[in-house]
C-alpha positions, -999 to +999 in steps of 0.1 A: +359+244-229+390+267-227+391+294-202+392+319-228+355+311-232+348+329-199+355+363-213+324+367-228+299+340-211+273+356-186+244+339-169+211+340-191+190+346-167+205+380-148+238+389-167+262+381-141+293+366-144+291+327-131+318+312-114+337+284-128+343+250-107+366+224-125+357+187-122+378+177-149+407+192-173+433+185-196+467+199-211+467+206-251+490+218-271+489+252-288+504+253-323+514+286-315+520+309-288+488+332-278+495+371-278+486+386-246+463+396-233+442+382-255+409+385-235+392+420-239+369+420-214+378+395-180+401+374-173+389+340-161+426+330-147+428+362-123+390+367-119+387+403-128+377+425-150+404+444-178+431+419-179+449+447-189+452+459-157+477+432-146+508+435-140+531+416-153+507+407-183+485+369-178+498+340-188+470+336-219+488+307-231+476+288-199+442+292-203+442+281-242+456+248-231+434+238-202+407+220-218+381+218-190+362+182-199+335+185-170+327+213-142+301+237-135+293+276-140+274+290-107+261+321-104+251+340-076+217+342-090+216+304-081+215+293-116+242+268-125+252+256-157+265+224-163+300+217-184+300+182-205+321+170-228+342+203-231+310+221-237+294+248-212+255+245-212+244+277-207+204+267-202+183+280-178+162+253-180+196+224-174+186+210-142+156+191-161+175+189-197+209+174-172+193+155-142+222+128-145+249+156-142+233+175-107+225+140-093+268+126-097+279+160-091+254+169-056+285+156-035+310+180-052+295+214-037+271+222-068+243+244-053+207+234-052+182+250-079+167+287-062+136+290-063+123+314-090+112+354-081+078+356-069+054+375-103+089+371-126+076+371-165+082+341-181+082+344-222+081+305-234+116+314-254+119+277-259+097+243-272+111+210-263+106+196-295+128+224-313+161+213-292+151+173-295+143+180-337+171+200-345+197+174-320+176+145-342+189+164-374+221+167-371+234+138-356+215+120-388+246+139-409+276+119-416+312+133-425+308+141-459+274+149-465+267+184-481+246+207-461+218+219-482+233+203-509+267+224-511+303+223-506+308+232-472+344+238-475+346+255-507+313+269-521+302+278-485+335+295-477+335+318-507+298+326-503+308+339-463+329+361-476+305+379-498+275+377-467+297+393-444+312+416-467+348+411-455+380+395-466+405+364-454+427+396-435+397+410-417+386+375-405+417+367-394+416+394-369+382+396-357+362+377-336+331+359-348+295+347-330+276+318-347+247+317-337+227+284-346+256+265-353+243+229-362+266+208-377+292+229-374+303+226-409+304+262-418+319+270-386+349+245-389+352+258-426+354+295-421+378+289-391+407+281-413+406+323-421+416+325-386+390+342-362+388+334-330+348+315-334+321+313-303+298+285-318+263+285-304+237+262-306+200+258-290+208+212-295+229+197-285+243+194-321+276+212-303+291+180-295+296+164-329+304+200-338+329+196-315+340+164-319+346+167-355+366+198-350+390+179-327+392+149-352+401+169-378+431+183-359+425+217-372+460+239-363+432+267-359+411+250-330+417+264-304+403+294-313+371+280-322+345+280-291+314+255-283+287+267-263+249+251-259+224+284-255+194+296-263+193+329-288+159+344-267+184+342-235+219+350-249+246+336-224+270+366-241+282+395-234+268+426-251+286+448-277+319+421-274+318+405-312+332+420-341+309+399-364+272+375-355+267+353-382+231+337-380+218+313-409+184+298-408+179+302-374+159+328-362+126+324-375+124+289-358+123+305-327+090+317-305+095+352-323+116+366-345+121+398-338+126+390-307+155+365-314+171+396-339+168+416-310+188+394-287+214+387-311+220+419-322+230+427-284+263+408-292+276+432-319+303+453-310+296+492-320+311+493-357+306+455-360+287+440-385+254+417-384+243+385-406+209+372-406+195+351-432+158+337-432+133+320-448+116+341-474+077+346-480+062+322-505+039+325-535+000+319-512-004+285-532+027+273-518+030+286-486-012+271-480+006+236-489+032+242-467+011+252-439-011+221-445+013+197-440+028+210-414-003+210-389+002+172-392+045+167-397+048+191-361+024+166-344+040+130-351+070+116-332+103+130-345+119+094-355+085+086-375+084+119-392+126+111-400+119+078-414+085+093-436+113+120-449+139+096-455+111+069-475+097+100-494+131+111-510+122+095-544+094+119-548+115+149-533+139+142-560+112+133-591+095+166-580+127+190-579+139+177-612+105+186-625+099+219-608+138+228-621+125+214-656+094+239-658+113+268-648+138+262-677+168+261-650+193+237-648+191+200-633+190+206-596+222+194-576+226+154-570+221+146-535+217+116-513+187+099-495+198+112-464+209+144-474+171+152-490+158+138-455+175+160-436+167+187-453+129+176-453+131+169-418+143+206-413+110+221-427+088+199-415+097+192-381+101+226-357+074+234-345+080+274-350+080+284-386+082+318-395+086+336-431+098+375-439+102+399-468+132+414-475+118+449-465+108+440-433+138+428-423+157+457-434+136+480-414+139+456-384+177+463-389+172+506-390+153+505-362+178+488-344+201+518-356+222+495-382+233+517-414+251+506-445+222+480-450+227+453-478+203+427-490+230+399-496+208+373-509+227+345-529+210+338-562+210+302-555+191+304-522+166+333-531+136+315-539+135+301-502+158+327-484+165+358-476+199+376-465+203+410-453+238+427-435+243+457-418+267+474-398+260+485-360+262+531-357+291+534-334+276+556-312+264+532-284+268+538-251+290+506-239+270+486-210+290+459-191+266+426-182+237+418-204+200+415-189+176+393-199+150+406-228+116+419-212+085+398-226+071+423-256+040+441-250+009+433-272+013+446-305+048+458-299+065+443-328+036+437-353+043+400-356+020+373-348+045+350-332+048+375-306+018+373-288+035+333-283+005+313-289+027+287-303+009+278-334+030+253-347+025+268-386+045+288-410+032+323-421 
């Protein structure tokens, strides 16, 4: 984690700024020098806020090559957020997902857990199983393998473009939240534009992100960031990203609308907003679906894996024949693994949601986002949907982010919302 990172991290659970402790660092070297100041917001070398302010101007090329390996984020809330393997782990819940790393680190001054606020809500944002199935998934990829069966580094790069609605020159001066990273793939791709990249993820898919990014010896990243957070309690400061990308994400989360909400708190005023998710089926499809799941959410995640991996032949055999009654073309050649993955993706989570494109759009105008586009790619719009809008510039600016009040019954019209956890698509 560079210390870059700090300009726009806040605690999850009250909005606060945590303070960094360094257990371990590195040097690296920059391929070029940094322009400063390149934070907008707070400096993490000087500890204040507008880095602008100081005079003569921070060093910014310092904080890009200090790699901090392991430390800790603590914030005065008593939260405290664990940093491994270069990656910040901005959890409310990391004392019981990183017991090994508060039991070495007790002896180095990392505070004890407070206890929680007597009556304070507490929305289940999260399900166990989503963080294990998703980590399951993507450390099942392999360099080289396609992600839904395309080109990450061509195909995929082109088809950003055209979802965002920008060019190579607008990237390459913007800044850029991902939120859902996964494999990291797209994220790695779209970094050689040149945006400086926060990379989120609820698993901890973030390291082999990471790792591959570092393998690679990309000149571009150190301008890509890795963070491990949860969407429903956004470790981010609001209004501070010129563009939030988010791709088959947010309807495996408890709600949402909820998640869109959250999200859309990290658009700067002007900025533009991604979301793609899956779309409504036909009812004879969608009762299949729904069938099969109320058994796949149930079983042990390795068992369901191997099932998916054993049942590729009939994926396969039944694509080629779906593609063959519809008169379209032979579907794209893909490997066992590949069509397991993908299988294990909609069979696995255990929140499964499913949208029309005019919901969505009206989700996004009531959030006061104009210039609305449904940017559905004709080779994804049986299954998904893709809408982009722009944030009104007239927001009033607000400096720490505060965690999303549970909705009220019937507040956002969506079954998910009243969180009974069925684990079934709609």
């Amino acid at each position: 984690m560079k210390k870059r990172l700090l300009d726009w991290i806040v605690c999850p659970a009250c909005g606060e700024r945590p303070r960094l402790q360094v257990f371990e660092e590195e040097k690296v070297e920059l391929p070029a020098p940094v322009a400063a100041p390149a934070c907008a917001f707070f400096c993490a070398r000087h500890d204040v806020a507008g880095p602008r302010q100081i005079v003569p101007p921070p060093d910014c090329n310092a904080c890009h090559r200090e790699e901090v390996l392991e430390g800790a984020l603590a914030c005065s809330c008593g939260h405290v957020y664990p940093i491994l393997s270069g990656i910040p782990r901005m959890l409310t819940n990391a004392r019981e997902e990183y017991p090994d790393f508060f039991a070495r680190q007790a002896l180095r001054g990392v505070p004890k857990a407070a206890p929680a606020p007597a009556g304070a809500p507490n929305p289940p944002n999260a399900d166990p199983r989503s963080s294990k199935s998703f980590g399951l998934q993507w450390t099942a990829y392999q360099e080289g393998d396609h992600t839904w069966f395309k080109d990450d580094a061509g195909l995929r790069k082109q088809e950003f473009l055209y979802n965002l609605g920008t060019t190579p020159d607008e990237l390459a001066h913007s800044t850029l939240l991902d939120g859902g990273c996964g494999n990291g793939e797209l994220t790695r791709a779209v970094a050689e534009y040149g945006p400086e990249i926060v990379a989120m993820d609820f698993s901890r898919s973030v390291e082999g992100a990471r790792r591959r990014l570092f393998e690679k010896g990309f000149p571009v990243s150190h301008r890509v960031h890795y963070l491990q957070g949860n969407l429903l309690e956004l470790p981010l400061l609001p209004q501070s990203f010129d563009l939030v990308h988010t791709s088959g994400v947010l309807h495996h989360t408890p709600s949402t609308y909820r998640a869109f909400r959250s999200i859309s708190r990290a658009v700067k005023p002007g900025g533009k907003l991604y979301v793609q998710l899956y779309r409504r089926r036909p009812t004879w499809i969608h009762a299949v679906n729904v069938s099969l799941r109320a058994v796949t959410t149930r079983l042990p995640m390795r068992l369901l894996y191997g099932l998916c991996y054993a049942a590729t032949p009939v994926h396969a055999a039944l694509s080629r024949l779906m593609h063959f009654l519809r008169g379209e073309p032979a579907p794209p050649r893909a490997t066992a693994r590949e069509r397991a993955v993908q299988m294990f993706d909609n069979y696995s989570p255990p929140f499964q949601y499913r949208h029309t494109v005019p919901e969505i759009l009206g989700l996004f105008a009531g959030e006061g986002y104009t210039d609305l586009r449904d940017v559905t790619l004709d080779n994804e719009a049986r299954h998904m949907l893709a809408v982009l809008g722009r944030k009104e510039t007239l927001i009033t600016p607000t400096l720490f982010s505060r965690p999303l009040p549970p909705p009220s019954p019937g507040e956002e019209g969506e079954r998910q919302d009243r969180f009974d956890r069925v684990p079934l698509s709609r």
